[in-house]
C-alpha positions in Angstrom: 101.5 150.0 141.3 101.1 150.1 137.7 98.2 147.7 136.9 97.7 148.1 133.7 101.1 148.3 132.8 101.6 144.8 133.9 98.5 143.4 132.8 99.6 144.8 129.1 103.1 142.9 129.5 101.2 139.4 130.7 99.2 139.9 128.0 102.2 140.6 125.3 104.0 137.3 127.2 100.9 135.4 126.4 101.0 136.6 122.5 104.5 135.3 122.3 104.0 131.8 123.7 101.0 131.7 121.5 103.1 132.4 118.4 105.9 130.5 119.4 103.3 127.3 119.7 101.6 127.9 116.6 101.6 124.6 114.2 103.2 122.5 117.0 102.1 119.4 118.1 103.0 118.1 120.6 102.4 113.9 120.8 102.3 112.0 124.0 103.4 108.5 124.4 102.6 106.0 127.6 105.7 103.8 128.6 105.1 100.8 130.3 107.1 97.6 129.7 106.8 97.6 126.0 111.4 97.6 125.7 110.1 95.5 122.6 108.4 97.5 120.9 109.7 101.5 122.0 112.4 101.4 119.4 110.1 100.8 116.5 107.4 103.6 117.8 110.0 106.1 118.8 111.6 105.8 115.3 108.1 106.1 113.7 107.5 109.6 115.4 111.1 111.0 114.8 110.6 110.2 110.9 108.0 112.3 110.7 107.5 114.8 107.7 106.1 117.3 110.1 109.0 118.3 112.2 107.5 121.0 114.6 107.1 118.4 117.6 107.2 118.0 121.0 107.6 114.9 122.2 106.7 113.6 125.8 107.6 110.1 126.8 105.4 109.2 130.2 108.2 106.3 132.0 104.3 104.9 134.1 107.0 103.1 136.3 107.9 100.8 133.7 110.0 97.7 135.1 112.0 96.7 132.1 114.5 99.0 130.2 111.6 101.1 128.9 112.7 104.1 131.0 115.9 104.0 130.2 115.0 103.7 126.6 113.3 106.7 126.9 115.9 108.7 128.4 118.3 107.6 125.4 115.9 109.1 122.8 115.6 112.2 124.9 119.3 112.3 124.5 119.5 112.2 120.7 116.7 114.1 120.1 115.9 118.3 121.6 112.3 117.9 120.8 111.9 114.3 123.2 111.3 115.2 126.9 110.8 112.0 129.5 108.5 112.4 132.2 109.4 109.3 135.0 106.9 108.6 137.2 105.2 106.0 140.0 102.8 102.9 137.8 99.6 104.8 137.6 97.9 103.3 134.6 97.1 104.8 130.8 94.9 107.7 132.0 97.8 109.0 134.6 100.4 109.0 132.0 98.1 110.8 129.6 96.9 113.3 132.2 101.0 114.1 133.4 101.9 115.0 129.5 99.1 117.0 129.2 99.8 118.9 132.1 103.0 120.0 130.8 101.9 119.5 126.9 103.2 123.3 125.2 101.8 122.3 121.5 98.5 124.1 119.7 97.8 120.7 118.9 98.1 117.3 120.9 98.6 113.7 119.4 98.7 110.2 121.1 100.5 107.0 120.3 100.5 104.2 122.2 104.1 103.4 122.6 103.3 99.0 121.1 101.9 100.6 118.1 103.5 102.9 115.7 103.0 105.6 112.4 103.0 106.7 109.0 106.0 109.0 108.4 103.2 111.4 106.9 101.2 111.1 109.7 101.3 114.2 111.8 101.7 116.0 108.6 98.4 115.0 107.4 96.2 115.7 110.0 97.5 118.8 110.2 96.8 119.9 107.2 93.3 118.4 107.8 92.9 120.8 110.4 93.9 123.8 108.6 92.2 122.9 105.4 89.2 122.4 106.8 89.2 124.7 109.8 88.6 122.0 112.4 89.8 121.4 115.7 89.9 117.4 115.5 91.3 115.5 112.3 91.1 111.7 112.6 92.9 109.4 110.2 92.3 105.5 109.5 94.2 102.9 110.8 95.7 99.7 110.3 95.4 96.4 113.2 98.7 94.2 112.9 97.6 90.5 114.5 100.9 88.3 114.0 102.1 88.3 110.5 98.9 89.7 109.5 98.5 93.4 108.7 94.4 94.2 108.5 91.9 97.0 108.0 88.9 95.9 110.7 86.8 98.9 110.4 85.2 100.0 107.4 86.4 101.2 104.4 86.8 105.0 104.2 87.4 106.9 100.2 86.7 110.3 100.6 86.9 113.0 103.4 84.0 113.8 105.1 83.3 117.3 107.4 81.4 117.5 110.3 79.9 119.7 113.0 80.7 118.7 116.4 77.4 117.4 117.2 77.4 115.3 113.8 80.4 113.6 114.4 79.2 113.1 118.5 76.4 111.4 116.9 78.3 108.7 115.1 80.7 108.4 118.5 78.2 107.9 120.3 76.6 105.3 117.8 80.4 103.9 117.7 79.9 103.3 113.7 82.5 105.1 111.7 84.4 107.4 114.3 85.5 105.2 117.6 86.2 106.8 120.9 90.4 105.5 120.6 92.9 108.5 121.7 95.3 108.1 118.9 93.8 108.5 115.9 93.4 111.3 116.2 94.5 115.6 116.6 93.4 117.6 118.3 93.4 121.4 119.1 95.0 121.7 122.3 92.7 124.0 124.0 89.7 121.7 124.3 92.0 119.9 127.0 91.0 122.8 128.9 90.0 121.1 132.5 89.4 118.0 130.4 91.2 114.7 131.7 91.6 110.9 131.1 89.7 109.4 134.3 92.4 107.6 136.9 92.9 103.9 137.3 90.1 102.9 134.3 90.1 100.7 131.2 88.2 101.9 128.3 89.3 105.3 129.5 88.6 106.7 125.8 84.8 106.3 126.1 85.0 108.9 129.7 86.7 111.5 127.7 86.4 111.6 123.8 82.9 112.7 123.6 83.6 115.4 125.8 86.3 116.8 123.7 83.9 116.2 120.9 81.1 118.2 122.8 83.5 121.2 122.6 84.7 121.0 118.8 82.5 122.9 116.5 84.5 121.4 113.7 85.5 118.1 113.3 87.0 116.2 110.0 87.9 112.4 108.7 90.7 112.1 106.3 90.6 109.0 104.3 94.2 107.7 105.0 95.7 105.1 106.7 98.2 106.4 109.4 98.3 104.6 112.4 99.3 101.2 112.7 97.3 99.7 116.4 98.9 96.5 117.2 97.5 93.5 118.9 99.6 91.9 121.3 99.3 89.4 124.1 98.9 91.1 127.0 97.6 94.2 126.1 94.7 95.9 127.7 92.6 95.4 124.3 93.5 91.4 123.3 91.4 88.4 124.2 90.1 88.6 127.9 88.0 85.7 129.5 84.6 86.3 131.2 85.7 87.4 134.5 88.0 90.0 132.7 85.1 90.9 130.7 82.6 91.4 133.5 85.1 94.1 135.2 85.8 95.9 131.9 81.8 95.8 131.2 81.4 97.4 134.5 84.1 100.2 133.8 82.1 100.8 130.3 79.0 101.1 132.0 80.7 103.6 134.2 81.8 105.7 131.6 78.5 105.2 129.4 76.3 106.2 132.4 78.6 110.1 133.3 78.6 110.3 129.2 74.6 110.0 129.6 74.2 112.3 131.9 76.6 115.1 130.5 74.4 115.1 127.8 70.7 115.1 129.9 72.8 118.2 132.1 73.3 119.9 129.3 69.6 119.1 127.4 70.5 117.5 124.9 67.6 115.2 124.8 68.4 113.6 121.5 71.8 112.8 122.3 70.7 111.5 125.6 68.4 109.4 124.2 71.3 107.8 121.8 73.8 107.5 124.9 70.6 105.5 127.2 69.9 103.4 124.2 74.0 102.4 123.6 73.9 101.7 127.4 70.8 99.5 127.8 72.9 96.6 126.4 75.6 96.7 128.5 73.7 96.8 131.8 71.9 93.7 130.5 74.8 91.9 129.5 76.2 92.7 132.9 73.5 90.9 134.6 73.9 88.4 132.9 76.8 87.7 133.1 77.1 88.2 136.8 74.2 85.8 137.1 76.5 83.3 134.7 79.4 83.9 137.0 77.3 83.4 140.2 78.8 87.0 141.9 76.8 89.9 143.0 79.4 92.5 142.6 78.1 95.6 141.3 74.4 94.3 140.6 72.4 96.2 142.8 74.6 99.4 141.3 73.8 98.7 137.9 70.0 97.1 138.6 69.6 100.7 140.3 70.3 102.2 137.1 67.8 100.6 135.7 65.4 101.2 137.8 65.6 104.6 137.9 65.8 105.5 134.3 62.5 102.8 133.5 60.4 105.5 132.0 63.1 106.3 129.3 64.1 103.2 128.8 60.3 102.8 127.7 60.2 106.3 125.6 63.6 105.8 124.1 63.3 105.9 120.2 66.7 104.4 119.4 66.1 101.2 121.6 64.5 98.4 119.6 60.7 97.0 121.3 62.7 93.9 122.0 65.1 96.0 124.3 62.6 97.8 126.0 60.7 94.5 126.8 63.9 92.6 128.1 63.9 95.3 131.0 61.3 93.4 132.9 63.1 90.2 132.6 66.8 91.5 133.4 65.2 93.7 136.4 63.2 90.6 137.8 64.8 88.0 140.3 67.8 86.2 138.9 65.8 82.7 138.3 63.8 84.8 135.4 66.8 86.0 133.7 68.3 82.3 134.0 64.7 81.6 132.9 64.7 83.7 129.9 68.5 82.5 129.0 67.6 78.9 128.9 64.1 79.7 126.8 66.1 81.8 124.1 68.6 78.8 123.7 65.7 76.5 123.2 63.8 78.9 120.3 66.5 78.7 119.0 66.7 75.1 118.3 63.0 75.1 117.5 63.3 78.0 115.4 66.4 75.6 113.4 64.3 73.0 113.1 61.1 75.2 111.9 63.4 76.7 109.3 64.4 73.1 108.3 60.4 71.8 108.3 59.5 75.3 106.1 62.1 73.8 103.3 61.4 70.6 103.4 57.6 70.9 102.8 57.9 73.2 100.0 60.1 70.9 98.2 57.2 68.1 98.6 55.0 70.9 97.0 52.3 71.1 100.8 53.5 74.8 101.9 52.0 77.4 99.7 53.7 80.7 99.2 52.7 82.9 96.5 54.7 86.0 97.0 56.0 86.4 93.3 54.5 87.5 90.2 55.9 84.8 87.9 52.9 85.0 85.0 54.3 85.1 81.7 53.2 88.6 80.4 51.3 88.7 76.7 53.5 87.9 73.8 55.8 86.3 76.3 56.7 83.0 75.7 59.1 81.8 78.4 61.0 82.8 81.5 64.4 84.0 82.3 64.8 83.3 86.0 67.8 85.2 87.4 69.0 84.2 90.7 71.0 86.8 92.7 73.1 85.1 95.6 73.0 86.7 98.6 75.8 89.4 98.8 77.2 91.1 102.1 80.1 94.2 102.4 82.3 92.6 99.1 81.4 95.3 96.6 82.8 92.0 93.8 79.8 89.9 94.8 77.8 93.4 94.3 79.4 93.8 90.8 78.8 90.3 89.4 75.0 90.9 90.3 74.3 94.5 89.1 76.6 93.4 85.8 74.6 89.8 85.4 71.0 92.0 85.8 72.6 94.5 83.0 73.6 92.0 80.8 70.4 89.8 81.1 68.6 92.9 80.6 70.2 93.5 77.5 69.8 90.4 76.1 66.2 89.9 77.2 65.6 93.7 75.4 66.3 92.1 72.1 64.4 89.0 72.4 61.0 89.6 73.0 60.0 86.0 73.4 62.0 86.2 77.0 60.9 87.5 80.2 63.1 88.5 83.2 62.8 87.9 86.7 65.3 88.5 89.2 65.4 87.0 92.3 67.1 88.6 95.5 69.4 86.2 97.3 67.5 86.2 100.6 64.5 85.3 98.9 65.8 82.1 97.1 63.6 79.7 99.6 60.6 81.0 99.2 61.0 81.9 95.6 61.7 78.3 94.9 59.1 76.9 97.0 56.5 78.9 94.8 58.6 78.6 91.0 58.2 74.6 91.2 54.6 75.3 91.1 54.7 77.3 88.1 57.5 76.7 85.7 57.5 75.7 82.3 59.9 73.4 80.8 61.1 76.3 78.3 61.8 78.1 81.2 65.8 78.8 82.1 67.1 79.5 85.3 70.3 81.6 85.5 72.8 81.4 88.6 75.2 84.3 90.2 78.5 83.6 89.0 81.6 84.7 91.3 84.1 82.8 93.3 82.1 80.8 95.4 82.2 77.6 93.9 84.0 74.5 96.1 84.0 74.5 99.8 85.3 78.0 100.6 82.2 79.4 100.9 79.6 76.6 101.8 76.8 79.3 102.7 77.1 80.2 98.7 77.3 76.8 97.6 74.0 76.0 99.8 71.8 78.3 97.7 73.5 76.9 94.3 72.4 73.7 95.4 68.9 74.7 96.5 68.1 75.7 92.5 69.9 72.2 91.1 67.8 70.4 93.5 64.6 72.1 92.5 65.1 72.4 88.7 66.4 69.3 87.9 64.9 68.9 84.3 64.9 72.5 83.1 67.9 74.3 81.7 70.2 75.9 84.1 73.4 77.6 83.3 75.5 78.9 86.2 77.3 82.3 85.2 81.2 82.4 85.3 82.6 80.8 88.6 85.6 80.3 90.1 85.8 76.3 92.1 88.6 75.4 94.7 88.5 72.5 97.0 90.5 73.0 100.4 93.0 70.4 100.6 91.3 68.9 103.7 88.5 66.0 104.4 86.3 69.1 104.7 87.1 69.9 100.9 86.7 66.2 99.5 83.3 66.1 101.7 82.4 69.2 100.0 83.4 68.0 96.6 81.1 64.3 96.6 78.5 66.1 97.8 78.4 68.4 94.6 78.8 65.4 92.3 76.2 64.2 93.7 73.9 67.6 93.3 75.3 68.8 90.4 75.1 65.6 88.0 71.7 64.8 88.7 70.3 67.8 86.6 70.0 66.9 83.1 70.5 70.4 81.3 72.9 72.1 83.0 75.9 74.5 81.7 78.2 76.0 84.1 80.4 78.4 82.9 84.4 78.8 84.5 86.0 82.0 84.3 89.3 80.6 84.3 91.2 77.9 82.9 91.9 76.1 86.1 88.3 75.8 87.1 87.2 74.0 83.9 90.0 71.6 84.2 88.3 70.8 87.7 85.0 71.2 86.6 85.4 68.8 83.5 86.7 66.2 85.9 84.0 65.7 88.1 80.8 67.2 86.5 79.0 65.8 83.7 77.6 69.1 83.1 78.3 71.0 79.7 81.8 73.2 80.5 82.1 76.4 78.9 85.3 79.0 79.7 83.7 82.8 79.9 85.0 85.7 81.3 84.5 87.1 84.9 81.0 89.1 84.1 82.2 92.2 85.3 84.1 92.7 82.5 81.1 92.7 80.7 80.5 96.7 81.7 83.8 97.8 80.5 83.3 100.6 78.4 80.0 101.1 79.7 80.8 103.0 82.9 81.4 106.3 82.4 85.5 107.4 83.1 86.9 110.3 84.6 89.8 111.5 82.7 91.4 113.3 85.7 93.9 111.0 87.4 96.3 111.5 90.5 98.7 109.0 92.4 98.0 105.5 93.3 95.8 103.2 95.0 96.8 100.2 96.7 94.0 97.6 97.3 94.9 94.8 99.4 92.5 92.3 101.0 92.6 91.4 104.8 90.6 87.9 104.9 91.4 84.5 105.0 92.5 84.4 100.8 95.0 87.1 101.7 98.6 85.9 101.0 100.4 88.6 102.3 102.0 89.2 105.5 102.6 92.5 107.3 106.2 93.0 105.8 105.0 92.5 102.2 101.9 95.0 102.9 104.2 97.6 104.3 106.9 96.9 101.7 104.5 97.5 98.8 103.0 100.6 100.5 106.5 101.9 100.8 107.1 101.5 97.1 104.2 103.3 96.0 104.8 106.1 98.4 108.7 106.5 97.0 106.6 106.9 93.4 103.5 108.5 93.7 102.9 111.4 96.6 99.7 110.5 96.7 98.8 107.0 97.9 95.4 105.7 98.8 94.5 102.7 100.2 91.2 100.8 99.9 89.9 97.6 99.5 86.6 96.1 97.6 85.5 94.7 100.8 83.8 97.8 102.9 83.5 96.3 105.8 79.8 96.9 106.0 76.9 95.3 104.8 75.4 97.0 101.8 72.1 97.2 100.8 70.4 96.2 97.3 69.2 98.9 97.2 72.8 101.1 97.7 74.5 99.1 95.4 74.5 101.1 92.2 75.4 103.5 94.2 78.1 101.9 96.4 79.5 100.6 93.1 79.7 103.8 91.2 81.4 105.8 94.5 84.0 103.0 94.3 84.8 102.8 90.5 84.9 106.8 90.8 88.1 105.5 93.0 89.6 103.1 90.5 88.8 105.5 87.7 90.6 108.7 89.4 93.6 106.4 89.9 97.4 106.7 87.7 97.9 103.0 88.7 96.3 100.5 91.0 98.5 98.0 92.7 95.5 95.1 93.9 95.5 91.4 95.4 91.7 91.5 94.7 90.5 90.2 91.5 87.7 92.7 91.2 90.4 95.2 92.3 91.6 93.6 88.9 88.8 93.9 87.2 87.6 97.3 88.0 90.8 98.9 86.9 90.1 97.1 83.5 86.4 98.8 83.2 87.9 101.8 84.3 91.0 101.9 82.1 93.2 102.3 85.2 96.6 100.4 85.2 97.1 97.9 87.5 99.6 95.8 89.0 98.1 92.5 90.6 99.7 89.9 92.8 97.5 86.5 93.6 95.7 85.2 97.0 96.0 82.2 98.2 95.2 79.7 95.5 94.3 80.2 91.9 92.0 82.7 91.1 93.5 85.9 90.7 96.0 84.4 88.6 93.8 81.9 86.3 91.6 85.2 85.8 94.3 87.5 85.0 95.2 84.7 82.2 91.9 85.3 80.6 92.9 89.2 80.1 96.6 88.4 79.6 96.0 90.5 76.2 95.3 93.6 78.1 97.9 95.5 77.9 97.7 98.2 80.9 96.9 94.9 83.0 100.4 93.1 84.6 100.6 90.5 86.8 103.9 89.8 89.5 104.2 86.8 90.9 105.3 87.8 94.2 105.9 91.2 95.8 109.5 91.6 94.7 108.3 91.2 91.5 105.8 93.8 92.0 107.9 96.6 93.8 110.0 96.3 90.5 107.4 97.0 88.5 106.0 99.8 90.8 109.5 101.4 90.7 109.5 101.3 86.7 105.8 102.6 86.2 105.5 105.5 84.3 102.4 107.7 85.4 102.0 109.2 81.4 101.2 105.5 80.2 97.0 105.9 80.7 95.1 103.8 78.0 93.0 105.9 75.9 89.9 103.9 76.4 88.9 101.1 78.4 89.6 97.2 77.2 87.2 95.8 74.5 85.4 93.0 76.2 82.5 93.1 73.5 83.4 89.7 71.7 84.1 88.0 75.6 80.0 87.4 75.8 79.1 86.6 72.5 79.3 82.6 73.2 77.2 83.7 76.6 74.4 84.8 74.1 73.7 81.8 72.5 74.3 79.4 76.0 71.5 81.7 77.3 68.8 81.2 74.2 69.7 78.0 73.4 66.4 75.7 73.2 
């Protein structure tokens, strides 16, 4: 027998299929009862602009037509294959495709949801551009009518080492544990499988093929569209439901924690114990709530056993490593502990409202601010910041108030500045009543947060009226809007009643529609000034190199847009520009004051590289104009965006459409050459600002 001889052909076979799979994909889509939805995801993976697919429908015993559906595509198309097979849940399909999966690389889609026509063809690239052997894209949730970004916002890509990216899955901020947004090199699948019969089947299985990735990249485009539907393993599930799929979590949590303490990696470990602690907590609780058993002494075991590092673990806060003596004590403690948090709580509420209320009377003392005048000083400029969250506008407004009061204050010597972080209003006021003058001004954040939209902003405003009554107080340019409801008018006699009791006050509107409202219920001097962003136009520097387009749409409750109108927008870009990015001046996270030049700059950097910008935000607005960018903007749900466009209406790379037809037009009759010079001259906007700032 000629050994070698044959091992030398098996080996030349090998070489061939190799070659023959190189650059395919091949993606794998679970069937089950989703006849309304197959057609539209189906479709989606045919259109794609990578064409070297294969294609493996899993029929999990579907009872509607979805098996049949699947047998039709398979029919049209060489590249579809249809696995049919008895109901064994997400993890079983998954596992049967892969079993048979020929592609170097393997993609999932759920077969409710659907994708980008560019979507396989960019996370390939991914791959071979930046040698890594999982690419994962951003995605889209579709809830109704309403297309949103829920995760945070993503601009640039970003490499990673396997155990980097691990790190943040594990962490479960930035990169999630879901199958499908993903691709991945086919050979980590080696021995690697979705766990039978599970929900939350991701969380037993991604970190593992993470564990075995040496290189792992984020792309920053929006590919996958992940639909909410009732019914679904992922919608809205009551307590009971949630106690079983906290169980199967803690399931996968606890083998993911011990992969990692097999395989000593302590630090990782450590993470995994700490993202666990929660959940067996929670479970107890729960269970306790629920009055069953099922499970406790399992997951009370766990606990037990892994005491001493629960008690050494870094990444748990004190608070969580105290709670282990409650949650492992008899159930009447942790019933105990339940009904005790619930009353702080309320004690803590009413502490809160005592603190206020005696420093308004002037009895609690707090002296955590340097407010003395400093020599040749002769009065103060109190700035008060509002406190700002993950909307990189309210971020702007601040850091371009501070600039401009900075300025200001640098040629008037007589002034001093103090700036006051949101969170630190209370206190700040509490100790300012003590100690101002009455040539002292206070200066409130403008924005859009005037009216009953956004109460928590308004609640601060009113704080400083309250407390400043006689000196001069002029709120920077605002935006006001009353909801059409008993809620609004509530809202709006309340602020009479505030607002009209302070004898010096200007409040500026950044529109025309505001001062028409302001004027008719304020007795309050009314000046019209621009947003105060545009304030920094020209003042930012500009990169001059410029590529495709950036759509900016918002996904909260101002949003006017539905998911057609989204997706019919996005569409027209795409047929203009190859390059399309999507973003939004929400991040999604909270940023930090002391991020937020930075944060600011790493988001104009976006606007500024940008041909056009197509934007429902008005800072989306806005920022194009300090960058120079065109942009195309469409209103929200009321007046703002469009009263503030008015107020640049002479800005000529600035258009406004009044509904999305109106805007695809436009789109489709852009030219890319037409990039202004320079930014827009907002110099002569802030002159009137001036003197409503140093006005005795």
């Amino acid at each position: 027998m000629d050994i070698q001889g044959d091992n030398e052909s098996q080996n030349e076979d090998m070489e061939i299929r190799m070659r023959e799979r190189q650059g395919y994909i091949t993606v794998i889509v679970p069937v089950y009862n989703v006849e309304k939805y197959l057609d539209r995801c189906m479709e989606s993976i045919l259109a794609q602009t990578y064409t070297k697919l294969e294609i493996i429908l899993v029929d999990d015993g579907a009872a509607d037509s979805s098996g049949a559906i699947c047998d039709s595509y398979a029919q049209k198309d060489e590249r579809v294959q249809v696995i049919h097979k008895e109901n064994g849940g997400l993890s079983s399909a998954r596992n049967a495709a892969l079993d048979i999966a020929q592609g170097e690389y393997i993609g999932f889609v759920d077969s409710d949801d659907y994708i980008s026509v560019d979507m396989f063809e960019k996370l390939y690239q991914a791959c071979v551009q930046y040698e890594s052997e999982i690419a994962i894209c951003c995605h889209y949730t579709e809830r109704g009518d309403r297309l949103l970004i829920e995760e945070p916002i993503v601009d640039e890509s970003i490499q990673y080492t396997g155990v980097e990216a691990l790190e943040l899955l594990i962490r479960d901020q930035g990169i999630r544990n879901y199958a499908w947004d993903k691709l991945y090199k086919a050979s980590l699948f080696q021995s690697i499988r979705y766990p039978d019969g599970r929900n939350y089947e991701d969380i037993a299985t991604t970190y593992l093929l993470f564990y075995r990735a040496k290189r792992i990249c984020s792309i920053p485009r929006y590919l996958y569209y992940y639909q909410i539907r009732e019914g679904s393993i992922s919608s809205h599930v009551e307590d009971t439901k949630w106690l079983d799929n906290c169980y199967q979590i803690i399931v996968s949590q606890t083998e993911r924690y011990h992969f990692m303490k097999e395989h000593k990696e302590e630090r990782l470990a450590d993470l995994c114990l700490a993202q666990l602690v929660p959940y067996l907590y929670e479970y107890i609780r729960l269970g306790l709530r629920l009055h069953t058993s099922l499970h406790r002494t399992e997951v009370l075991t766990l606990l037990n056993k892994e005491w001493e590092n629960i008690q050494n673990n870094s990444f748990l806060s004190a608070k969580d490593r105290r709670l282990y003596k409650i949650y492992t004590a008899a159930p009447i403690v942790v019933q105990s502990y339940q009904r005790t948090k619930e009353a702080v709580k309320k004690v803590q509420d009413c502490r809160y409202k005592l603190k206020n209320a005696l420093g308004e009377a002037g009895i609690l003392s707090v002296d955590r601010f340097d407010f003395q005048l400093a020599k040749g000083k002769e009065r103060r400029i109190i700035f008060f910041e509002l406190p700002c969250f993950d909307n990189l506008g309210d971020h702007a407004i601040a850091y371009a108030q501070k600039k401009y009061m900075e300025a200001l204050t640098a040629q008037r010597p007589e002034y001093q500045l103090y700036t006051i972080d949101g969170w630190d209003t209370v206190e700040a006021v509490i100790q300012l009543t003590k100690e101002i003058g009455k040539k002292d001004v206070i200066v409130c954040q403008g924005g859009g947060n005037m009216g009953s939209l956004y109460e928590f902003a308004e609640a601060f405003r009113q704080k400083l009226l309250k407390a400043f009554v006689d000196n001069r107080i002029i709120i920077f340019p605002q935006t006001i809007y009353f909801s059409q409801d008993e809620q609004g008018e509530r809202t709006k006699r309340k602020m009479v009643k505030v607002y009209n009791k302070c004898k010096r006050l200007t409040i500026c509107a950044r529109d025309a529609v505001s001062a028409q409202t302001m004027q008719s219920m304020f007795t309050a001097d009314i000046e019209s000034v621009n947003d105060i962003v545009a304030y920094l136009s020209g003042r930012i520097p500009v990169q001059t190199q410029r590529k495709g387009i950036v759509l900016c749409l918002r996904s909260d409750l101002e949003s006017a847009l539905t998911t057609v109108e989204k997706k019919a927008l996005r569409q027209a870009c795409t047929e203009k520009a190859s390059d399309v990015r999507i973003t939004d001046t929400c991040l999604g996270r909270d940023i930090d004051r002391q991020d937020r030049e930075a944060m600011l700059m790493k988001k104009w950097s976006v606007f500024a590289g940008a041909q056009l910008v197509v934007t429902d935000r008005l800072h989306g607005m806005i920022f194009s104009l300090i960058m120079g960018t065109p942009c195309i903007v469409l209103g929200n749900n009321h007046h703002k965006v469009k009263a503030t466009y008015a107020t640049f209406k002479d800005c000529k790379y600035l258009q406004y459409a009044e509904n999305v037809r109106e805007a695809v037009q436009m789109i489709a009759a852009w030219k890319p050459d037409e990039i202004p010079v320079t930014p827009y001259n907002t110099e002569e906007y802030y002159k009137k600002l001036e003197q409503l700032v140093i006005m005795q």
